[in-house]
N, C-alpha and C positions, 0 to 999 in steps of 0.2 A: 311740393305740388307736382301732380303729374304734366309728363313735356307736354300731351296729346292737349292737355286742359288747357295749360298757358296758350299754346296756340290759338286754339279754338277764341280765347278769352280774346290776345288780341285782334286777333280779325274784328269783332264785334265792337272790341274800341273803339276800334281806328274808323269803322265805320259810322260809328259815332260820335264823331268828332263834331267841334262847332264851331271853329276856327280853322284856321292854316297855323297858325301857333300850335294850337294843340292837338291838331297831328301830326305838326314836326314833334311833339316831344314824348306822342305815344311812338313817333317811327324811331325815336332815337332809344325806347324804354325796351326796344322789341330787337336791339342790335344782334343777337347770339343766334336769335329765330330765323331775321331775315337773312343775315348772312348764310346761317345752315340752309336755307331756301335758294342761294345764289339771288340774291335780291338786294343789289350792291348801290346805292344811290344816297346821295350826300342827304344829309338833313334839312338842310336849308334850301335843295331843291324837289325835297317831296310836296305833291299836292294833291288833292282830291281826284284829278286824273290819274293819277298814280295808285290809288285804291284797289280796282279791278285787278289790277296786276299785279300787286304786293298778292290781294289774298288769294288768287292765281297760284302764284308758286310757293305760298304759304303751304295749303290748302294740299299742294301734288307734293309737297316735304313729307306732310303728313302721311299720306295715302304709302309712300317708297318708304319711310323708318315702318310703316305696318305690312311692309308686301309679302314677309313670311308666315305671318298671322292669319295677312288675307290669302296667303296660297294653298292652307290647309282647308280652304273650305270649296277648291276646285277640284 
């Protein structure tokens, strides 16, 4: 599956999520992404305030692996 895709897909999990359980265990399924995001934060202390800011620097991972792609069109 494409990286761009996974990403996009978690954000959207994680945002809907229906517990604190189970978005520690979509934040702990998404380890390779947020790490590559610099998005370094324990499992058992993520929480729904922590959302914004996961897909924050989800979201600008995304945008910096694509800055060559998007510079051909400046």
């Amino acid at each position: 599956m494409d990286t761009r895709r996974d990403h996009v897909v978690a954000v959207k999990s994680i945002t809907h999520a229906s517990s604190d359980r189970e978005l520690q265990e979509l934040y702990f399924s998404i380890y390779d992404q947020r790490e590559a995001a610099g998005f370094i934060l324990p499992c058992n202390s993520f929480k729904k305030d922590h959302i914004p800011l996961l897909q924050s620097a989800l979201v600008s991972n995304m945008v910096l692996d694509c800055r060559d792609e998007l510079d051909q069109f400046i």
